[in-house]
N, C-alpha and C positions, 0 to 999 in steps of 0.2 A: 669164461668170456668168449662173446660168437667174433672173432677176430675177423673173420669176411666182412659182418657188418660194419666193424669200427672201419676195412680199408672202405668199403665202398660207397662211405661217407665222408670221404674223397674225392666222387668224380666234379662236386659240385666247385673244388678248390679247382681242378685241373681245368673243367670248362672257362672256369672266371679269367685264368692268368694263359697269355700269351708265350710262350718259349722263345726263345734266341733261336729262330730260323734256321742258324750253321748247325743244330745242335739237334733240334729234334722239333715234332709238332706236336698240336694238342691232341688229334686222333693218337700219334703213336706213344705218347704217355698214355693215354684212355686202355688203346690197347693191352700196355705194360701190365695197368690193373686188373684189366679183364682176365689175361694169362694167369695171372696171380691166384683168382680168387680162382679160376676153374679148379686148381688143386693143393690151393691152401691146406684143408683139412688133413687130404692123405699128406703132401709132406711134412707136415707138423706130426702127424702118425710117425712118419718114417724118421723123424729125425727124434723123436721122444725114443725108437728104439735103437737107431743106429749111431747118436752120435751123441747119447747121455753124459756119455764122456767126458764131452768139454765145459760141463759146468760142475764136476767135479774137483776138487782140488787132493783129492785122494789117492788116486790114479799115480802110482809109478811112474815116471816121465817113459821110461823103453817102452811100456806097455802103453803111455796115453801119445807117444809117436808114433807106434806101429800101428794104433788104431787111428790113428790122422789120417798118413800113408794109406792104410788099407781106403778109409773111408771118400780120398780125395781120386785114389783110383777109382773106387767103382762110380764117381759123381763124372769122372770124363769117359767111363766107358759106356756108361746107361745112355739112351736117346734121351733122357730130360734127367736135371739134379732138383734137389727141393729149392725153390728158390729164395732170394737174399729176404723177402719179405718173409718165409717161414721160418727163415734162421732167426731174421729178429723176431716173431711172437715167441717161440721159443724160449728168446733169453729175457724178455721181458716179464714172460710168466716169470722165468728158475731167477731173475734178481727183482722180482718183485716191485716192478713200476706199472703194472695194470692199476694202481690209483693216483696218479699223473694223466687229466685227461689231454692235456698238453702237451706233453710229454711224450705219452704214447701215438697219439697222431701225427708226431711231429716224426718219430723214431720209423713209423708205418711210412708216415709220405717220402721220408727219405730211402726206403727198401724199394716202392713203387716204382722212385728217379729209378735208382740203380737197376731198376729189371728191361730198363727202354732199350731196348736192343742195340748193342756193343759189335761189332765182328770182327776188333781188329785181334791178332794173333794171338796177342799177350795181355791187353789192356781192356778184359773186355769181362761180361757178363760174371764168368766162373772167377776171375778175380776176383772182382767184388764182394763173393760169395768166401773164400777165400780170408781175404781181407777181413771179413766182418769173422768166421769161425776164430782166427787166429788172436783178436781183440778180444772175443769174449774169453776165450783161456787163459791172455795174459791179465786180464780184468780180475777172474778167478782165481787165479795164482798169486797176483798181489794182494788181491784183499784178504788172502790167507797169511800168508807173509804179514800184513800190516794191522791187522783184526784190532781192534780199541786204539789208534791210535789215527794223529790226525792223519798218516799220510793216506789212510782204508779210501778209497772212492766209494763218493756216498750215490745216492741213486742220479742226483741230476748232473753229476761227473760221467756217471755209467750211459747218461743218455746223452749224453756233450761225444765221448766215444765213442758210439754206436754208430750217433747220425754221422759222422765222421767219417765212418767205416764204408758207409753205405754211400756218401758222395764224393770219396779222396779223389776221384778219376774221374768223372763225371766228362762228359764231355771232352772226351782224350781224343786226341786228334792223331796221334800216331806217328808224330812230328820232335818229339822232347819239346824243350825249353830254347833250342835255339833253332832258329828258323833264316832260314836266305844267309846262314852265315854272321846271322846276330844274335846274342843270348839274350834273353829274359826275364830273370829273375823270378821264379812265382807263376810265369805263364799259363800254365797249364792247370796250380793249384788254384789260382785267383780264379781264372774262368771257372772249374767245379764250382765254387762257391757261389759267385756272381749267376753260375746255373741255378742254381738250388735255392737260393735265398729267398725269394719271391715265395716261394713255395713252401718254406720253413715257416715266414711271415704269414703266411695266410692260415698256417696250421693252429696259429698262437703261441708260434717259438719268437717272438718278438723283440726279446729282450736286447737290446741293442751290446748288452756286454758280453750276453752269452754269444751272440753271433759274433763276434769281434773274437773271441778265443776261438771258437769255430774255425773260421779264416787263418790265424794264425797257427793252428794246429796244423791246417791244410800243406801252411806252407813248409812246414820244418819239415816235411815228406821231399822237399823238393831236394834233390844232389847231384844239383849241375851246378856248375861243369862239374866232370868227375873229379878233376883234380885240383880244386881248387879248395884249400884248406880255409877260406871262410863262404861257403855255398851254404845254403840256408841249412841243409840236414845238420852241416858241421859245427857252426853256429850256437845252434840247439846244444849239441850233443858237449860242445867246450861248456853251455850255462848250467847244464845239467849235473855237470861235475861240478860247478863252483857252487851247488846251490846244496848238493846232495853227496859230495864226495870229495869233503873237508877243502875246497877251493875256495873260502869265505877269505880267506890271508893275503890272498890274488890280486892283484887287480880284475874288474870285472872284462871280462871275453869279448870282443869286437863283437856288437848287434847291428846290424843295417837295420834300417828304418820300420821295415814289415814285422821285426825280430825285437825291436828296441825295449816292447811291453813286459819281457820275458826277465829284463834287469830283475826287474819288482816280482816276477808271479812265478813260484817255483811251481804252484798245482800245475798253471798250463805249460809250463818247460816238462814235467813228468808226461801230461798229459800226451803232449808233440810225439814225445819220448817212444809213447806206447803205442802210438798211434804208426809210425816209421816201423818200430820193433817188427808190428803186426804185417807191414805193409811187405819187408822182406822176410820175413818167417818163412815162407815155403820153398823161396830158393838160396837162403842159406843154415834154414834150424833145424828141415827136418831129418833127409837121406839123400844120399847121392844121387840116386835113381833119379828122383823130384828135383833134384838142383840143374842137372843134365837139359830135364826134360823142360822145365822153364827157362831156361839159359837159351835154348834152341829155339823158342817159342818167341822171348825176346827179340831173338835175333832176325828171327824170320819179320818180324814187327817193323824193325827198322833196316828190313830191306840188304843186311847182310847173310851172305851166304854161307857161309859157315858158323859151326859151334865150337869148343873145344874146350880142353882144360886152362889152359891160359886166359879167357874170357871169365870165366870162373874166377882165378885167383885175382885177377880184377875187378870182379866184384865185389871180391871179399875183402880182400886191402882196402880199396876207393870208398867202397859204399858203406861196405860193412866196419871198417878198420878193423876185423878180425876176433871181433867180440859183441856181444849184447852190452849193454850197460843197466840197463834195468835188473832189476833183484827178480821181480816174473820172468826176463829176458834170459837171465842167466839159468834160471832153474829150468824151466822147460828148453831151451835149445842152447848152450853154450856148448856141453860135451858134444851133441849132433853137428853144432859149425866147427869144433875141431877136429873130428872125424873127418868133414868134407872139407876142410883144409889139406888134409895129408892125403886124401886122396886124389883131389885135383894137382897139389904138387906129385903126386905119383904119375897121374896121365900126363903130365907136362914132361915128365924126366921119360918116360915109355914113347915119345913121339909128336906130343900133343897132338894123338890122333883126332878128326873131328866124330863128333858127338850125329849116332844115328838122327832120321825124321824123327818129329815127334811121334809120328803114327806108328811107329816100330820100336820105339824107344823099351829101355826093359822095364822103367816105371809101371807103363801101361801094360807088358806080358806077362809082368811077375811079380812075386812077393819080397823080391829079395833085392836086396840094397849096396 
């Protein structure tokens, strides 16, 4: 399949529909495309050789981390990475939705959003990319795990995840969820959505139920406040257990109102599931090095000055509660976030010195963790 053709039968969606202003224009989505297709072909080369990996489920996890690791360094140290839209032809080829003409346009127009240039610290382009690598392997992982049975994601699950991947941030402002000292629930997820939907719509992702799960997947990424124990991540993560890990005896889990659909639909509570797993995978599944260096990166994001090991174990308590909960979550990074548990409790107990720049950091110097 010539995958440039299928994007750049695209510009005709992107001239027709007007953008939200705060967010971006129609030249600079045009643009996005254009970057795209200059080297679609070679990163689609480079990623068929360098990163086969993630749609195997065969792969040893120490061997398919160290190759993550290796692969996430050389993507921040090279002047350019393959971009979000070659990751998705990629996985579209290796799970077999190139006959979804819907499907695949929709999955294409959503890698295009995400390539509209992002610069904030943390919340930007390589995420994205990020984001989307680490969904297709726990995609991989589970349907290995779940193979003949109903929980396998079938192709238009696989492409409900994707586009997903590819607009969780969309339009990230650099801000969180609470602003002038008032929280928002969703803020930031609802906007991605509200970004992109027009643009899903126009692809012939129409379906009003599939974008409804959509949205709501968006939101269960969302984990503010940090400490509050029904913030929409947590929310999720209480249904998840009642639906998936003998909670049926329970009473059903506090749902807020964006959350409420989730009583009934254990596919999208999994889905939310995978979609959050994906979203913190690199700063807390894979190595130290990586946990460090996006911890720092965050931070710089929102404007504090320091890193350390206690930020860490804060993320890992609040955000993470110290575990994956998916069956893919757990097989690929549970032992890696309990590594980087005891090691950030070790920097804590050593000083909680702070954590070098990113640009120095030993992620990016070395191989070692």
């Amino acid at each position: 399949m010539n995958y440039s053709e299928k994007i750049n039968t695209l510009k005709d969606v992107i001239s027709s529909l007007a953008p939200d202003p705060s967010w971006a224009t129609s030249e600079a989505i045009d643009q996005a495309l254009d970057d795209v297709k200059l080297h679609l072909e070679e990163d689609i080369a480079v990623l068929e050789q360098e990163a086969a990996f993630i749609f195997s489920s065969e792969v040893e996890v120490k061997s398919h981390t160290r190759q993550m690791v290796d692969l996430l360094r050389d993507w921040h140290m090279e002047e350019r990475s393959p971009s979000l839209s070659a990751i998705a032809c990629a996985a579209i080829k290796n799970f077999g939705l190139e006959d979804s003409e819907e499907g695949l346009r929709s999955i294409l127009m959503a890698s295009v959003l995400g390539e509209v240039k992002n610069s904030l610290a943390y919340h930007n382009n390589m995420h994205y990319r990020i984001v989307l690598l680490q969904i297709i392997c726990l995609i991989v992982r589970h349907n290995s795990i779940y193979a003949d049975t109903s929980n396998e994601f079938d192709k238009d699950q696989i492409a409900m995840l994707m586009i997903s991947a590819c607009i969780h941030d969309l339009g990230h402002d650099g801000q969180g969820n609470t602003v002038n000292e008032i929280h928002m629930s969703g803020r930031l997820e609802k906007r991605a959505f509200q970004l992109a939907r027009p643009y899903l719509m126009a692809t012939g992702y129409n379906d009003g139920s599939r974008l409804a799960d959509i949205r709501t997947m968006l939101v269960c990424t969302d984990v503010s406040p940090l400490y509050d124990p029904n913030n929409p991540a947590s929310q999720m993560k209480a249904v998840y257990k009642y639906h998936y890990q003998g909670g049926k005896g329970n009473p059903l889990p506090y749902l807020s109102d964006d959350l409420s659909v989730l009583a009934d639909r254990p596919d999208v509570t999994l889905m939310g599931l995978i979609l959050h797993e994906a979203d913190i995978a690199a700063s807390a599944g894979l190595e130290y090095s990586v946990t460090k260096f996006e911890t720092r990166l965050y931070r710089d994001e929102i404007a504090k000055e320091e890193a350390g090991p206690q930020h860490v174990l804060d993320f890992l308590d609040e955000v993470c509660q110290r575990q994956m909960l998916s069956g893919a979550g757990q097989k690929l990074y549970a032992g890696n976030l309990a590594r980087i548990c005891a090691l950030a409790e070790e920097g804590v107990k050593n000083g909680n010195k702070p954590f070098t720049r990113p640009e120095d950091s030993e992620f990016l110097s070395s191989a070692g963790g």
